[in-house]
DRENKOL-941622 format. One line per 5 residues: number of its first residue (from 0); their letters; for each residue x, y, z of N, C-alpha, C. Coordinates in steps of 0.02 Angstrom, whole numbers, plus 50000, padded with zeros to 5 digits. Example, Ala and Ser with C-alpha at 12.3 -4.5 7.8 and 13.67 -1.06 7.14 Angstrom:
residues 2
0> as> 50660/49716/50390/50615/49775/50390/50660/49835/50390 | 50642/49888/50354/50684/49947/50357/50645/50002/50394
end
This chain:
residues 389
0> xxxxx> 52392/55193/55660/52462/55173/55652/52505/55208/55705 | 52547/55177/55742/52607/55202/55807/52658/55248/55752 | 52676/55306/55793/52724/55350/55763/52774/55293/55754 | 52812/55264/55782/52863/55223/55756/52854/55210/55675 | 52787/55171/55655/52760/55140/55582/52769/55186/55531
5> xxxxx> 52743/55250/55580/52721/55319/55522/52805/55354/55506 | 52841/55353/55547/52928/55376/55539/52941/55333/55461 | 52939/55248/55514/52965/55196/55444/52940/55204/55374 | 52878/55202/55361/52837/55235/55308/52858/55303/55285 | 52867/55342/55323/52910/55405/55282/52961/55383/55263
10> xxxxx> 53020/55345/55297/53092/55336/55263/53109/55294/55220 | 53046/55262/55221/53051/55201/55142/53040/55244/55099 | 52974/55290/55103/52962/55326/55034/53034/55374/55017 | 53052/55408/55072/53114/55458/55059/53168/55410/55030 | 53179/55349/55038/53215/55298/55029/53226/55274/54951
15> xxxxx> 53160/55269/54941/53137/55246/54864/53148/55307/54822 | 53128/55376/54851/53139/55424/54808/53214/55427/54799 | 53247/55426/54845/53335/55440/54827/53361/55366/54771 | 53341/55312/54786/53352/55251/54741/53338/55279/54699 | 53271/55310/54661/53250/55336/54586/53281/55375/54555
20> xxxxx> 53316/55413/54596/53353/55466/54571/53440/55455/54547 | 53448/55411/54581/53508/55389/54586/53575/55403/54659 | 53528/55429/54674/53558/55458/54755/53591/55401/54816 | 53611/55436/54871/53628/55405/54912/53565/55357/54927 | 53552/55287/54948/53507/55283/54971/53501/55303/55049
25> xxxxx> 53446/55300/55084/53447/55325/55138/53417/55277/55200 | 53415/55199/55186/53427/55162/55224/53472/55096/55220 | 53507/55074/55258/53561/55037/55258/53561/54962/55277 | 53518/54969/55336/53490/54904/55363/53422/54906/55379 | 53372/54844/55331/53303/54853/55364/53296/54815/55373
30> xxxxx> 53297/54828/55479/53274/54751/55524/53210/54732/55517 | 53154/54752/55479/53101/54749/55497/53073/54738/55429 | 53080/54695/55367/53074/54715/55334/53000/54687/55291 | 52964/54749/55260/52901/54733/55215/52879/54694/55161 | 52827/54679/55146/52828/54657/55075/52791/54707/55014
35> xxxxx> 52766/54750/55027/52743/54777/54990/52806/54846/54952 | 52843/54846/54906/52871/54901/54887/52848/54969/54912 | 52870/55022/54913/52856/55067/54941/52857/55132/54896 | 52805/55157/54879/52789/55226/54840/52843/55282/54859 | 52886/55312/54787/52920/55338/54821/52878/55421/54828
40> xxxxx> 52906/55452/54874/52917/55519/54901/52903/55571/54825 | 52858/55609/54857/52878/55672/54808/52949/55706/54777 | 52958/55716/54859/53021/55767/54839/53039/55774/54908 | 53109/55808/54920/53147/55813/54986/53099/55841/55020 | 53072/55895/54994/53031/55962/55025/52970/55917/55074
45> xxxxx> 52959/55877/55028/52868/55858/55046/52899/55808/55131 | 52966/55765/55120/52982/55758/55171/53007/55756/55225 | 53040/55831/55207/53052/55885/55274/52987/55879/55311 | 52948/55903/55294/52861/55930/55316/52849/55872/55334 | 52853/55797/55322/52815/55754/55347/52860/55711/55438
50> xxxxx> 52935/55733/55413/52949/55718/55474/52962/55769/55520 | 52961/55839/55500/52949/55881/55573/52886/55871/55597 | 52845/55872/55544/52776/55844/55595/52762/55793/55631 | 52816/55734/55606/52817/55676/55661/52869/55688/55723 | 52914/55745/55716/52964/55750/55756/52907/55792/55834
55> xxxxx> 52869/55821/55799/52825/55879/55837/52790/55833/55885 | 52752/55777/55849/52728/55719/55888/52769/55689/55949 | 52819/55662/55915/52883/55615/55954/52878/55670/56008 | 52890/55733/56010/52888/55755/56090/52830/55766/56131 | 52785/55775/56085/52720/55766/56128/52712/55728/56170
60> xxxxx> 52712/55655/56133/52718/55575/56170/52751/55563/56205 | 52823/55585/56210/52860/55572/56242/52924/55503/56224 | 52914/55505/56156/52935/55454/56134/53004/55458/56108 | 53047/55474/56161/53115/55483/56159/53170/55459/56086 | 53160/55391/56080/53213/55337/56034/53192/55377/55979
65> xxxxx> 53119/55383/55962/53096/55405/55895/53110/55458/55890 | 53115/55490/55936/53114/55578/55923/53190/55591/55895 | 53238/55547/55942/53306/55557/55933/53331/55538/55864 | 53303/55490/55823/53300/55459/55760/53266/55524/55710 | 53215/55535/55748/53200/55598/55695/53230/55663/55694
70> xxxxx> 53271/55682/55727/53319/55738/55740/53363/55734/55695 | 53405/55645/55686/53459/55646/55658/53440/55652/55561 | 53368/55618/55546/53341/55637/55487/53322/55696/55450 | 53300/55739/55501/53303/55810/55486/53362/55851/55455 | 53410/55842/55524/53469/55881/55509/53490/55846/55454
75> xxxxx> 53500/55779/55439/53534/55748/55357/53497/55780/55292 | 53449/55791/55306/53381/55790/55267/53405/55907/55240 | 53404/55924/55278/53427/56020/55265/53478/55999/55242 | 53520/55961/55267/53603/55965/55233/53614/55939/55160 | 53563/55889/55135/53547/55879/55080/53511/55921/55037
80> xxxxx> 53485/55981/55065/53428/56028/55045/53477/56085/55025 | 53544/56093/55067/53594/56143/55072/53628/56172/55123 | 53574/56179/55164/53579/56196/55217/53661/56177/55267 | 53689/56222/55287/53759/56192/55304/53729/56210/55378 | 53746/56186/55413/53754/56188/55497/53834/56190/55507
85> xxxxx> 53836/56222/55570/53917/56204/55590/53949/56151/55615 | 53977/56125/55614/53989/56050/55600/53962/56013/55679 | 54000/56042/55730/53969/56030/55798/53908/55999/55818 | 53873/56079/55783/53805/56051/55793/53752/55991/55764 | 53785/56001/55678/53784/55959/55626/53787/55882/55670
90> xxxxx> 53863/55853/55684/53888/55782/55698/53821/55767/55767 | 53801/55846/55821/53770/55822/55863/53718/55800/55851 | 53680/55807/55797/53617/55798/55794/53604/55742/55743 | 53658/55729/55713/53643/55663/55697/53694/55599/55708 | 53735/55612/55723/53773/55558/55757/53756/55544/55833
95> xxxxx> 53746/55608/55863/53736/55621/55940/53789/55608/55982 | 53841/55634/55965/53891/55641/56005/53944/55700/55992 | 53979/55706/56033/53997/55779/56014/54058/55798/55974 | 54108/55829/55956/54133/55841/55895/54190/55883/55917 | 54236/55877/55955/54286/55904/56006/54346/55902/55954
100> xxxxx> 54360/55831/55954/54413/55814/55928/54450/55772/55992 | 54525/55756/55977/54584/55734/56021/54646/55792/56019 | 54665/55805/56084/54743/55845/56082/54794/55808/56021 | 54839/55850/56016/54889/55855/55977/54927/55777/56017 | 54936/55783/56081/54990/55736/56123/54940/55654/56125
105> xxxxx> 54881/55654/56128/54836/55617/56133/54837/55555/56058 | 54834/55625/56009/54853/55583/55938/54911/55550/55922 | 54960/55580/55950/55030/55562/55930/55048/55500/55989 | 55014/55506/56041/55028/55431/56075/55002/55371/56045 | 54937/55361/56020/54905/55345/55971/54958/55316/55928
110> xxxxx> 54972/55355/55892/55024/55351/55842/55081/55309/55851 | 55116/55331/55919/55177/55277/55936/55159/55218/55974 | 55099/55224/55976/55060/55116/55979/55074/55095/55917 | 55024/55131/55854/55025/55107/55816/55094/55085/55786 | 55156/55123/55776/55222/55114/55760/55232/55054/55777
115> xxxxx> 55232/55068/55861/55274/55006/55885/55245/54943/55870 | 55170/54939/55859/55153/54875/55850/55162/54835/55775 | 55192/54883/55743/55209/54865/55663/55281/54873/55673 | 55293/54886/55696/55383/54882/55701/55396/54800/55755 | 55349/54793/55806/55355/54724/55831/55344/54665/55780
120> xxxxx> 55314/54684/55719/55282/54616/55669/55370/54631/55620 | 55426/54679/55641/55490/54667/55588/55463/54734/55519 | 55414/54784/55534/55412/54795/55482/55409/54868/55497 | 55468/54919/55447/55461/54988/55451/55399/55051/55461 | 55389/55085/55500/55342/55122/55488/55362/55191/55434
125> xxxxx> 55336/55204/55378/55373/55248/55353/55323/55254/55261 | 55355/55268/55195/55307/55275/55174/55269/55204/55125 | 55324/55166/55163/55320/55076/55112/55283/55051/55172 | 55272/55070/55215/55238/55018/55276/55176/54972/55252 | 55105/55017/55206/55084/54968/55188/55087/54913/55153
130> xxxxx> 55130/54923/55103/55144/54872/55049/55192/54797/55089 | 55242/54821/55138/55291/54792/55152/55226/54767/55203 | 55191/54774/55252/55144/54712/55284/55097/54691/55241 | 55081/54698/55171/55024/54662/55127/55083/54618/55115 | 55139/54626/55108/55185/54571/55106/55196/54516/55139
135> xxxxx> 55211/54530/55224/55221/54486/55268/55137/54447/55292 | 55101/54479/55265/55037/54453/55282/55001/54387/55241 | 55046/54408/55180/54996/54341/55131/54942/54393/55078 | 54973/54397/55006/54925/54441/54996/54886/54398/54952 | 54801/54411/54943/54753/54371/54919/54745/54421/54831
140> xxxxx> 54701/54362/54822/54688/54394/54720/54617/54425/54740 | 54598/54467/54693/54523/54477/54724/54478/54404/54724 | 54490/54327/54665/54456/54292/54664/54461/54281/54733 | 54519/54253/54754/54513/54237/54845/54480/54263/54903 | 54494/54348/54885/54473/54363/54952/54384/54332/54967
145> xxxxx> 54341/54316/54947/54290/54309/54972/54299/54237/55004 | 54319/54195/54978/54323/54136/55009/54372/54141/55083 | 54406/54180/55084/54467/54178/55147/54424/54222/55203 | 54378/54271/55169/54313/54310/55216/54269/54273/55267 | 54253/54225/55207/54200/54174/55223/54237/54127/55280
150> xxxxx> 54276/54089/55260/54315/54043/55294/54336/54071/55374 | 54392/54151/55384/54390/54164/55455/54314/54201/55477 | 54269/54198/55441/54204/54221/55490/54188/54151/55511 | 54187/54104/55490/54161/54036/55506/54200/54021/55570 | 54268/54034/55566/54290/54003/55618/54294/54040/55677
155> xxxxx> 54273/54112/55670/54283/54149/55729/54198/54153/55743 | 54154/54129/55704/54076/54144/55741/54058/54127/55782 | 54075/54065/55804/54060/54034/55873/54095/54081/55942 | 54164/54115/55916/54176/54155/55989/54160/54204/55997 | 54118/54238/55944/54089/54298/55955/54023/54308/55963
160> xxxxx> 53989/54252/55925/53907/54220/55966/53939/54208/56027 | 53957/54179/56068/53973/54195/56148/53980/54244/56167 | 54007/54289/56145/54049/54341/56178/53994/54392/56178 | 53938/54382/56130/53887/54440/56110/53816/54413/56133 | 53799/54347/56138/53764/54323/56172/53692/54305/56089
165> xxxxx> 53721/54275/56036/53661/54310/56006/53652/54242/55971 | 53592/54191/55936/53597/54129/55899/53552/54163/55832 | 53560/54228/55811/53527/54238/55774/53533/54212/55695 | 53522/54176/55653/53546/54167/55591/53549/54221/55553 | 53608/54213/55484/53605/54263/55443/53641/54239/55388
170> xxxxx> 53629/54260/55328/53646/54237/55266/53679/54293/55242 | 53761/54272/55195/53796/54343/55165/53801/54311/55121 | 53813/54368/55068/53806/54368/54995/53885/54439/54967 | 53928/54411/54926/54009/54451/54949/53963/54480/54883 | 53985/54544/54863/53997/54555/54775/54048/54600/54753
175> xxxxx> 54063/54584/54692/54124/54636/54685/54101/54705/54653 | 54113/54759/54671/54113/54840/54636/54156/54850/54617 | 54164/54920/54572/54223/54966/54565/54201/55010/54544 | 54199/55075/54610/54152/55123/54633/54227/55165/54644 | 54209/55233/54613/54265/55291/54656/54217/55335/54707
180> xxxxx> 54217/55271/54767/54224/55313/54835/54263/55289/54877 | 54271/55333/54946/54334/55303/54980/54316/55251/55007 | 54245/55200/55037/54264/55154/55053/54284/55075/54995 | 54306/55040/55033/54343/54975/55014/54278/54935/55036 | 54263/54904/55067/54195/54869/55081/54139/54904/55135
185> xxxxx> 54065/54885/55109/54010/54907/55141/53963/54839/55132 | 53934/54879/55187/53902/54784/55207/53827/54820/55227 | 53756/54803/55180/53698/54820/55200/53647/54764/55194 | 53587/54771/55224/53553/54710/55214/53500/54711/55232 | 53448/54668/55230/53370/54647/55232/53357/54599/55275
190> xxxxx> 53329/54596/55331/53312/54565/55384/53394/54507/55421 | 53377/54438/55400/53453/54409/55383/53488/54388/55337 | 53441/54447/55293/53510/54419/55210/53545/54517/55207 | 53615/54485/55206/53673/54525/55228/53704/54531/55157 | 53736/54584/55125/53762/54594/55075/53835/54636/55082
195> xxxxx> 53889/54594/55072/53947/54642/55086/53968/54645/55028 | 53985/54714/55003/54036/54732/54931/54124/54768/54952 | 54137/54712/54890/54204/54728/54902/54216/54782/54831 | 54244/54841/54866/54259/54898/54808/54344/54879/54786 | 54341/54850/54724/54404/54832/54680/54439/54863/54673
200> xxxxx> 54403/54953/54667/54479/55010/54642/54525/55025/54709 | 54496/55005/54774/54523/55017/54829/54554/54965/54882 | 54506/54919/54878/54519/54852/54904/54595/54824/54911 | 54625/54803/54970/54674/54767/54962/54670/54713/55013 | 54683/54653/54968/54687/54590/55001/54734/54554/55047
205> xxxxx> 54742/54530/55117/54786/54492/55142/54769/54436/55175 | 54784/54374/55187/54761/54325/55261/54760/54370/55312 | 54777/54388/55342/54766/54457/55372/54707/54493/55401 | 54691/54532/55345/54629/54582/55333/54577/54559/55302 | 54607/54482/55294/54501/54439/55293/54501/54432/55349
210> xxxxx> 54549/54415/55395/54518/54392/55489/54495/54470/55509 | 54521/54523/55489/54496/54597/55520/54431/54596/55494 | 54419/54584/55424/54352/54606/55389/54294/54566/55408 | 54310/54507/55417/54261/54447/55445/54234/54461/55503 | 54257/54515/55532/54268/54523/55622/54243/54580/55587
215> xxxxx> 54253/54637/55552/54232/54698/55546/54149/54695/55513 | 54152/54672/55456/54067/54674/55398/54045/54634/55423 | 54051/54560/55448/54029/54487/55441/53996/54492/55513 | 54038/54473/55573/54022/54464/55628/54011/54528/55670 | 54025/54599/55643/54008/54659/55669/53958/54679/55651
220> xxxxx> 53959/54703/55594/53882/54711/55550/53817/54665/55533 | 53851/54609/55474/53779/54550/55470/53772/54538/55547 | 53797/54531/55589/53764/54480/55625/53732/54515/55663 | 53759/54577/55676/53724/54646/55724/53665/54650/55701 | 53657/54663/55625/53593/54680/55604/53531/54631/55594
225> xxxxx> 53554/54549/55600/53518/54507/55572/53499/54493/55676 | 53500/54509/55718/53508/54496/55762/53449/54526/55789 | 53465/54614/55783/53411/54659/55772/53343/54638/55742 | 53372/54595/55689/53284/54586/55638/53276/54530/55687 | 53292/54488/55705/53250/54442/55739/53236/54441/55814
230> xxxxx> 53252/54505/55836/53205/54526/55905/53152/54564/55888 | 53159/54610/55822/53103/54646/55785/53044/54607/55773 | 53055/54530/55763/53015/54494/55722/52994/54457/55779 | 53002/54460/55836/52962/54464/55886/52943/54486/55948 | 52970/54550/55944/52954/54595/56007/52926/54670/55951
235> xxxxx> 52904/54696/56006/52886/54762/55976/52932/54818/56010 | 52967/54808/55983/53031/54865/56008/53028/54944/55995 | 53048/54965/56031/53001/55061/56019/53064/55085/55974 | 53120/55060/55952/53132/55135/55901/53133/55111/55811 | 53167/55150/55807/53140/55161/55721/53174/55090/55709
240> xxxxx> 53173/55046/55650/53172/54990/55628/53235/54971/55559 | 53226/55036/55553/53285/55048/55497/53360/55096/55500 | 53404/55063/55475/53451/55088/55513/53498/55130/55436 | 53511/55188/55462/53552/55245/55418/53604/55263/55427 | 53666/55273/55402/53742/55298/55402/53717/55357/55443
245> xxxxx> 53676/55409/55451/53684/55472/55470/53633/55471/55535 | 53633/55404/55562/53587/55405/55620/53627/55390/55676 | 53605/55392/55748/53648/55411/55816/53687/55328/55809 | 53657/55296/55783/53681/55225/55805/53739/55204/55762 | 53776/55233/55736/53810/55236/55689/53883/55253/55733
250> xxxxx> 53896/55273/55786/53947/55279/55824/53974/55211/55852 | 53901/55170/55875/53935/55089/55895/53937/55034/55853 | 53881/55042/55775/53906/54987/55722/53987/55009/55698 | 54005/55065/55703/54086/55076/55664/54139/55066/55723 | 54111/55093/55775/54157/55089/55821/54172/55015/55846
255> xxxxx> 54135/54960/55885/54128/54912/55893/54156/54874/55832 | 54128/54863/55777/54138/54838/55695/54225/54860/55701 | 54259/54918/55724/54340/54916/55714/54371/54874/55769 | 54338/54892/55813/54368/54877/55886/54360/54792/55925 | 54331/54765/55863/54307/54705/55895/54369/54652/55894
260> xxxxx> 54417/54651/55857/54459/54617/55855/54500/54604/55937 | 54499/54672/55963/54527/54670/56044/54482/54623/56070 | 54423/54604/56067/54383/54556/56114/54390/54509/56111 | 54378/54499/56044/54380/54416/56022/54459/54384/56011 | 54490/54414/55975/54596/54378/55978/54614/54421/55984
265> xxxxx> 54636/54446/56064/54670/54518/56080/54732/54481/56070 | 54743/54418/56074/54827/54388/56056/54860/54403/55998 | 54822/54387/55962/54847/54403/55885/54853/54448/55851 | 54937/54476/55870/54978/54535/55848/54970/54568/55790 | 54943/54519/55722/54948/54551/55667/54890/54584/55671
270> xxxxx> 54822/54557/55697/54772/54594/55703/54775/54670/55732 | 54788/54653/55798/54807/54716/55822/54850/54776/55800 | 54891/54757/55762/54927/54809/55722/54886/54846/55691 | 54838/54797/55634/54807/54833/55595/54746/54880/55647 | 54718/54838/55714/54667/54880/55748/54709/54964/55768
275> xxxxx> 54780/54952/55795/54806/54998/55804/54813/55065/55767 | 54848/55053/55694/54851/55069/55636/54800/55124/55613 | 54727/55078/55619/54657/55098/55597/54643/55154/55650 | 54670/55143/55727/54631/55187/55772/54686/55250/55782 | 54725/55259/55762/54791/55311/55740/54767/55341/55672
280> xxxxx> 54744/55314/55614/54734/55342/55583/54659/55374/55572 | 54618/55346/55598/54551/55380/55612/54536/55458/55652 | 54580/55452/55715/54616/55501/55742/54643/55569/55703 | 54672/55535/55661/54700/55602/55608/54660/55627/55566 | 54633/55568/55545/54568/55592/55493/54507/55641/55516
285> xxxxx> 54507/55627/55603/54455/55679/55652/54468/55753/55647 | 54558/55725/55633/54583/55802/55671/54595/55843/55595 | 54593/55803/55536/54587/55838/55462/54490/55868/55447 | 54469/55817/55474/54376/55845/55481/54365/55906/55508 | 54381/55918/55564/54368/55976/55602/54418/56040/55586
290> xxxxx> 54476/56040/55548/54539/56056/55520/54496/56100/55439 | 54459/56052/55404/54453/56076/55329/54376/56123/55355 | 54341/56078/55393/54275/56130/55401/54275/56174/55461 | 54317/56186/55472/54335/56254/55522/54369/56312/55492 | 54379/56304/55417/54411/56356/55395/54488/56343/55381
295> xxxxx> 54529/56283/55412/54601/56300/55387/54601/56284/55325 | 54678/56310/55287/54685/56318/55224/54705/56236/55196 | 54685/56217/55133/54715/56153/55108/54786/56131/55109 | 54820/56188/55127/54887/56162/55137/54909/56151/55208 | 54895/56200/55231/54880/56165/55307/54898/56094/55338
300> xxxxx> 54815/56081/55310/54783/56018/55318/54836/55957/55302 | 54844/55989/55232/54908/55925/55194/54980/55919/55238 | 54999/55981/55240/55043/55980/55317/55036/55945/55364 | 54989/55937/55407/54961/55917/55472/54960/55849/55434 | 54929/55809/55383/54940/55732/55378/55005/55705/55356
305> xxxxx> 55041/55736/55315/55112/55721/55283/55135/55709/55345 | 55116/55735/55388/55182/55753/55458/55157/55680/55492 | 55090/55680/55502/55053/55615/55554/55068/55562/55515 | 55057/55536/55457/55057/55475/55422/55114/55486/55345 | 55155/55445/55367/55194/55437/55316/55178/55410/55240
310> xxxxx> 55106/55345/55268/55132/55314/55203/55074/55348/55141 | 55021/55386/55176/54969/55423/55147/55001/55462/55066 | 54958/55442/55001/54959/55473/54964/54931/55563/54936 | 54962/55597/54914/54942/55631/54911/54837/55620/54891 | 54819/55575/54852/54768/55557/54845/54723/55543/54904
315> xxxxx> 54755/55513/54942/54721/55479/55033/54718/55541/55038 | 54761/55594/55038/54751/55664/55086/54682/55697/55063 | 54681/55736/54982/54627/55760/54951/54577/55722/54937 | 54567/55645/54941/54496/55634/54962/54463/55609/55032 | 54520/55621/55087/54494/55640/55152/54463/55691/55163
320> xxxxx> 54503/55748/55132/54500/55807/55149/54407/55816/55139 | 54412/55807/55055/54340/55816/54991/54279/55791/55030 | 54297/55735/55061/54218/55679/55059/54196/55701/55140 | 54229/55756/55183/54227/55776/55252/54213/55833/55241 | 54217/55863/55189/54188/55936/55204/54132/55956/55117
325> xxxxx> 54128/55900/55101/54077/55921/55041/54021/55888/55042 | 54027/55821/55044/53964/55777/55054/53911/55774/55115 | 53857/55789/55098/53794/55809/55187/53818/55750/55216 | 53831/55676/55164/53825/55627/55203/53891/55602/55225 | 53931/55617/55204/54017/55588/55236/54010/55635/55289
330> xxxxx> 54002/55702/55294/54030/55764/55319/54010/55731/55408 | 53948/55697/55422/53917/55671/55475/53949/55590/55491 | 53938/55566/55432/53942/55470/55446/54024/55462/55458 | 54098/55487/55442/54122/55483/55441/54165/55504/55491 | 54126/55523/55534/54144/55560/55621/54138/55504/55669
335> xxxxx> 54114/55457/55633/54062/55405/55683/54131/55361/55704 | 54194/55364/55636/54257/55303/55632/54268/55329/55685 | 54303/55369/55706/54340/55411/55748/54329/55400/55809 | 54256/55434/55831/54232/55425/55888/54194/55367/55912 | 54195/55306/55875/54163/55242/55892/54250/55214/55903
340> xxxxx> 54288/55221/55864/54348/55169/55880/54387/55196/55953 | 54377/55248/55950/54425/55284/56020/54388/55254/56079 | 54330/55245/56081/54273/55231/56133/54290/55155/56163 | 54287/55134/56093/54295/55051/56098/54360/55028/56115 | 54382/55049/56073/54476/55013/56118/54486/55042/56186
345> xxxxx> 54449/55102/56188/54472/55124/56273/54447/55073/56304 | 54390/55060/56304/54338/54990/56322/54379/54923/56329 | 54412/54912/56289/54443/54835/56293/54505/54851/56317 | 54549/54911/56314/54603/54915/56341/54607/54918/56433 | 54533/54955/56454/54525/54950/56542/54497/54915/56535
350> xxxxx> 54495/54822/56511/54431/54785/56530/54416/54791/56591 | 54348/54821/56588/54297/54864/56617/54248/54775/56612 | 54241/54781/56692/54199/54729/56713/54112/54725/56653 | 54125/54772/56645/54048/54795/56624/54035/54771/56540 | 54108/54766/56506/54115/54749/56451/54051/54707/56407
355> xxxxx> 54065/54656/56449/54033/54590/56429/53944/54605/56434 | 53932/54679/56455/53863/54713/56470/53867/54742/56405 | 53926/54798/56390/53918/54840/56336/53913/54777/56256 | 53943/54742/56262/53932/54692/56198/53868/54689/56198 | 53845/54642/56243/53782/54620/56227/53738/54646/56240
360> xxxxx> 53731/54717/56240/53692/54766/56233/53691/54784/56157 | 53739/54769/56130/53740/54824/56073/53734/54766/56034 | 53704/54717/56020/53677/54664/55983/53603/54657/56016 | 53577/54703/56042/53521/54668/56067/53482/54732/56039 | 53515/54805/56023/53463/54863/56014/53525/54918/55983
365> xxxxx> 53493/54945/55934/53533/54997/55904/53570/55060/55955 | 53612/55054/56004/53628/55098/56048/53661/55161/56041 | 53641/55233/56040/53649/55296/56052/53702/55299/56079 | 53775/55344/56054/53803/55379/56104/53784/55377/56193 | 53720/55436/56184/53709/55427/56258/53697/55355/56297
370> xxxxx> 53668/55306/56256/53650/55254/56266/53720/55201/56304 | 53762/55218/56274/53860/55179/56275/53880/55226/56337 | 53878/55278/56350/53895/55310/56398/53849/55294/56480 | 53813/55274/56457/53773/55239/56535/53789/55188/56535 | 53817/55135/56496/53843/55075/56523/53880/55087/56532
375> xxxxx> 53930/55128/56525/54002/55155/56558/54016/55192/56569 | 54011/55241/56607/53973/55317/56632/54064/55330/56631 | 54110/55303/56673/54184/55315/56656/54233/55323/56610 | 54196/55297/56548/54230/55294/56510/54246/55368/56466 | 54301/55374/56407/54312/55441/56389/54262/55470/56355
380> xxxxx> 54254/55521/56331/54201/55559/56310/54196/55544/56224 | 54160/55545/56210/54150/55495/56167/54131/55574/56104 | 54163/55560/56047/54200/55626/56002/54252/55662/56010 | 54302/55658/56068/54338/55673/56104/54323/55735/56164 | 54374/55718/56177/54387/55803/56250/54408/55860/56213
385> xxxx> 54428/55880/56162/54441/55921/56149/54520/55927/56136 | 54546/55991/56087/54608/56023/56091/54681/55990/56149 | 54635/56006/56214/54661/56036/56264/54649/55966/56325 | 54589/55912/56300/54602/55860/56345/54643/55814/56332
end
């Protein structure tokens, strides 16, 4: 069996064991997928030991993609065990990119895009801003929103199969939750059957933010991933097959998945508000990540967002704060918003001849940080510059 097989075979079993338990599961998308169920795992311990020993391999061979996939499993894998790393090193090793942050002046320009582009749609920035654009937007019932999902992915698939280069089929399936975590929808799936859930306690509906979401889960995610399974299903592609929140590739499904709306209707203002909005507030959320696990105090922190975002509840603040510095698995996957959306709008904002390379690259193979940075070697540094850039 190819180390690639023997990785996959470990992370189904580690996979199945976290399902049994009731845990996170620990794969998200499987392009590749089996028929035989999969025996679960002893225990974390047994597969620590089974993937440093495949990690030990991966450098032997020389088998880069895998090795880098098994780096980011490890480090998730101690952090689940207890093990705290410092966050730096932590985000590097499994996101694979680096963990700087944005200046103070950097965020706040950010910020007065976002204003102005919600103050151009007639509507205050301040602490009613969201409610007053779920207003001007059209707001949906939860029965609706799936059908208004369905409907702008239909009509925008054809320009983003162009734009991405891909005829892959894929089948979605909406369902409703009501889960207390912070996301509002997650979208995972099995070769090309795609599953997006809409979380009810958080969820808010508009005509609007089905054209964002359709463009975000639908045509960012299903189609990314069902795209993946059917080059899997006939090429033998060298890296791992299954795809994880806490793996390197996780910087261009979130980043791309926010940012895609600039490619496909950079005209359409309401969109962009909300892309704006999202990439201002991701920003802050970077600079509260590196803020709570660096040691500043909770009030601080609450300071520093009251001041950046008006319309944030005290609630938005303390379970930003919570799910970034307690969970192994937010503390990593949740770095990825930040530094995938900053990447990407910089991307569509210099359309960069190369663009139409970086798309259809990143529908064709799960791409690495380092991987996005060689198709655009110019572009900004991807986790930010730091404090001080």
């Amino acid at each position: 069996m190819r180390l690639r097989d023997q990785v996959e075979a470990t992370l189904r079993a580690w996979d199945a064991y976290e399902r049994a338990r009731g845990t996170a599961p620990v794969i998200d998308y499987d392009c590749h997928p089996v028929e035989e169920a999969p025996e679960p795992a002893g225990s974390r311990l047994e597969v620590l030991l089974a993937l440093q020993r495949l990690h030990e391999q991966s450098r032997d061979r020389n088998e880069e993609a895998v090795r880098v996939r098994l780096q980011s499993d490890i480090a998730y894998l101690r952090a689940l065990l207890g093990e705290r790393a410092p966050l730096a090193e932590y985000v590097q090793q499994t996101q694979g990119c680096h963990c700087l942050g944005w200046s103070p002046e950097y965020i706040a320009h950010r910020g007065a895009e976002a204003r102005a582009s919600v103050e151009r749609l007639g509507v205050e920035w301040d602490a009613h801003t969201p409610n007053r654009l779920a207003e001007r937007e059209g707001q949906l019932t939860t029965d609706q929103a799936p059908a208004a999902i369905r409907r702008e992915a239909a009509e925008l698939e054809p320009t983003v199969r162009t734009l991405v280069d891909t005829d892959a089929p894929f089948a979605l399936t909406v369902e409703a939750a009501d889960i207390d975590a912070y996301w509002s929808y997650w979208l995972d799936g099995i070769g090309k059957d795609a599953r997006l859930r809409l979380n009810l306690r958080r969820a808010q509906f508009t005509e609007v933010q089905a054209r964002v979401f359709a463009l975000h889960e639908v045509l960012g995610h299903a189609l990314k991933g069902a795209s993946y399974s059917a080059r899997c299903a006939t090429e033998d592609v060298p890296w791992v097959r299954l795809l994880s929140v806490h793996a390197p590739q996780q910087v261009l499904m979130e980043g791309l998945a926010q940012a895609l709306p600039l490619f496909v209707i950079p005209d359409d203002e309401e969109v962009t508000a909300r892309v704006r909005i999202a990439h201002f507030t991701q920003l802050v959320r970077a600079e509260l990540h590196l803020a709570i696990n660096n040691g500043t105090s909770i009030e601080d922190c609450v300071r520093v967002a009251q001041a950046r975002v008006p319309f944030w509840s005290q609630e938005d603040i303390g379970d930003t704060l919570s799910d970034r510095a307690v969970s192994p698995q937010l503390r990593t996957y949740l770095w990825s918003y930040p530094a995938g959306i900053d990447w990407f709008v910089s991307l569509a904002e210099q359309a960069e001849p190369n663009a139409t390379e970086v798309l259809r690259a990143a529908y064709r193979r799960p791409l690495t940080p380092s991987d996005l940075t060689t198709l655009w070697p110019d572009g900004p540094q991807i986790g930010g510059p730091g404090p001080q850039g």
